[in-house]
N, C-alpha and C positions, 0 to 999 in steps of 0.2 A: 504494500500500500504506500511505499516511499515515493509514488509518482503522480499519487492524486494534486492534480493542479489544485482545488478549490480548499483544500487544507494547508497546501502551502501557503497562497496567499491569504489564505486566514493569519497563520504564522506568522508571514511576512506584516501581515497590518497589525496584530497584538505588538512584534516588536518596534514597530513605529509610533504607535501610540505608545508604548510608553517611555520611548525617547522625547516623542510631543510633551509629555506629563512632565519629563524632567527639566525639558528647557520651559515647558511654562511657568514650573514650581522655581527657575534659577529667574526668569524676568521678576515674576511676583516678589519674592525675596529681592533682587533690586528696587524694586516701584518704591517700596514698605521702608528698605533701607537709605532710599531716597528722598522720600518724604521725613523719614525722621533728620536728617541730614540739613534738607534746604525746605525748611517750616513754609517758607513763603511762596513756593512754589503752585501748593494747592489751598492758598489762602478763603479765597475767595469761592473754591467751587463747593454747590450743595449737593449734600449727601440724601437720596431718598429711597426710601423700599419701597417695595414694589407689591402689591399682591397682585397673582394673575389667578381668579381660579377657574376650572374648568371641569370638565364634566368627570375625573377623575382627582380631581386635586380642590380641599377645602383650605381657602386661606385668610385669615385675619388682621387687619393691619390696623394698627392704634399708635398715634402719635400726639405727645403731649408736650406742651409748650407750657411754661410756668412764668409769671412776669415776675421780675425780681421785687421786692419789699419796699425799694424805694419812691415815693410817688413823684421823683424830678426825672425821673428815666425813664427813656420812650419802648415802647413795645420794640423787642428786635424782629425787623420784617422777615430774614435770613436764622433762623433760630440752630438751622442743621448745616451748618458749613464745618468743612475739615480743620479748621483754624478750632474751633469749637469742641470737635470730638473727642472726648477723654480719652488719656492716653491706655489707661487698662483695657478700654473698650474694645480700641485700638486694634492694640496688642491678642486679647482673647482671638476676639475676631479671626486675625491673622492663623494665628495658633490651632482654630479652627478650620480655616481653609489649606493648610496645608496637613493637619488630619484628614482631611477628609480626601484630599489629592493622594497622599501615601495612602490611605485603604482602597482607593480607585485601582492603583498600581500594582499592590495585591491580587484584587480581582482579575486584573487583566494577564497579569503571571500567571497565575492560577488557572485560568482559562488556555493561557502557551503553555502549561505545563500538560495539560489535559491532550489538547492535541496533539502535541507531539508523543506521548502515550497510545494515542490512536494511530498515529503514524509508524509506530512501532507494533502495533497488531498486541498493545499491549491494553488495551482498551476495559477492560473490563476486570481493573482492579481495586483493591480498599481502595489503595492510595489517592485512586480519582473520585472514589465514594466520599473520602474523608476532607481533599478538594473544594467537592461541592460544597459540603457540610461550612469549611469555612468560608466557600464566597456569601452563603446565604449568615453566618453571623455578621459579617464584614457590611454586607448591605443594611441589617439590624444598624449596627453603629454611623451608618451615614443617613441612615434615615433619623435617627434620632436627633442628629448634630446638626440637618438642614431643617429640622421640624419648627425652629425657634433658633431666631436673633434680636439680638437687643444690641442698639447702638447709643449710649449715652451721651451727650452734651453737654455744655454747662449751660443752659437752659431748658433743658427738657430729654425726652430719650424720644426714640422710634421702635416699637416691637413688631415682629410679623411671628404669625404662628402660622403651618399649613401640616395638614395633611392629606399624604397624599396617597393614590392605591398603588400606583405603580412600582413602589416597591416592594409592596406585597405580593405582585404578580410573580415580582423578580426572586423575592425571597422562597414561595411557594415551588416556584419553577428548581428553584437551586437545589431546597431540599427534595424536594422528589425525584430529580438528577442522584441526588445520593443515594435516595433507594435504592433508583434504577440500574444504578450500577452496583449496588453493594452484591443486589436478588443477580445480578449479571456474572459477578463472581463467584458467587453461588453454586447456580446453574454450570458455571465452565466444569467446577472442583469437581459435582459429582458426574459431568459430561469426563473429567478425564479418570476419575475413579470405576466407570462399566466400561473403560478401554483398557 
């Protein structure tokens, strides 16, 4: 099976994406270590969440503005600009986004690893059972970590909450790939045990 074209270039795109992953994850760690660097560069730009939801995806978006105590100070018109955004918030954030990029990266190993076990006619072992088992915890923990952001201010914060099904399709899908393969090696053990 070392000559099936359409799992090659499966192979071939898993190891590109996650070369894409890494030079996204080295820009991002620039931008981040830029911005802390020259403060004034994203002075002025506003920061805004987004909810989109859709017919698979519930999303929630609440943002509060607080006026300060003082009654000589005018309402700020721009309350969410990056001049503005707490630096922990920041930082979390961050910290979050590239969790969530290293568990993508995972996946996607995990996925080249898989193939290329089929490409070896090896297909039909724990090791791709147990695979699956952690692309589906791995998808648990990124859906958890995009389910809810909080961006604080020093006038107010932005929350989004959403949830969404389609990681549930993806999670379902993952674990029952581990069945499918566990009952697969199974099946081969006692297919070579009446030979």
């Amino acid at each position: 099976m070392t000559k099936n074209t359409l799992l090659n270039i499966a192979i071939l795109v898993t190891r590109l994406l996650k070369i894409i992953l890494i030079i996204a994850t080295i820009a991002l760690t620039g931008l981040f270590v830029y911005a802390q660097i020259d403060e004034d560069a994203f002075t002025d730009k506003e920061i805004v969440l987004n909810a989109n939801p859709s017919l698979t995806r519930i999303s929630y978006l609440k943002s509060t503005v607080w006026k300060e105590d003082t009654a000589d100070t005018e309402f700020d018109l721009k309350p969410y600009t990056f001049e503005k955004l707490n630096t922990v918030s920041l930082y979390i954030n961050y910290f979050k986004i590239l969790i969530i990029v290293v568990l993508i990266y995972l996946i996607i190993k995990a996925f080249e690893t898989i193939m290329l076990s089929v490409k070896t006619l090896n297909t039909f072992s724990r090791r791709n059972a147990k695979l699956f088992r952690q692309i589906g915890v791995y998808i648990v923990f990124i859906t958890i970590l995009t389910s809810y952001t909080v961006l604080r201010f020093e006038t107010g914060h932005q929350t989004i909450t959403h949830v969404s099904l389609t990681p549930v399709i993806y999670l379902l899908s993952a674990f029952i790939m581990a069945e499918i393969f566990k009952e697969g090696e199974n099946l081969k053990e006692e297919n070579d045990l009446t030979i």
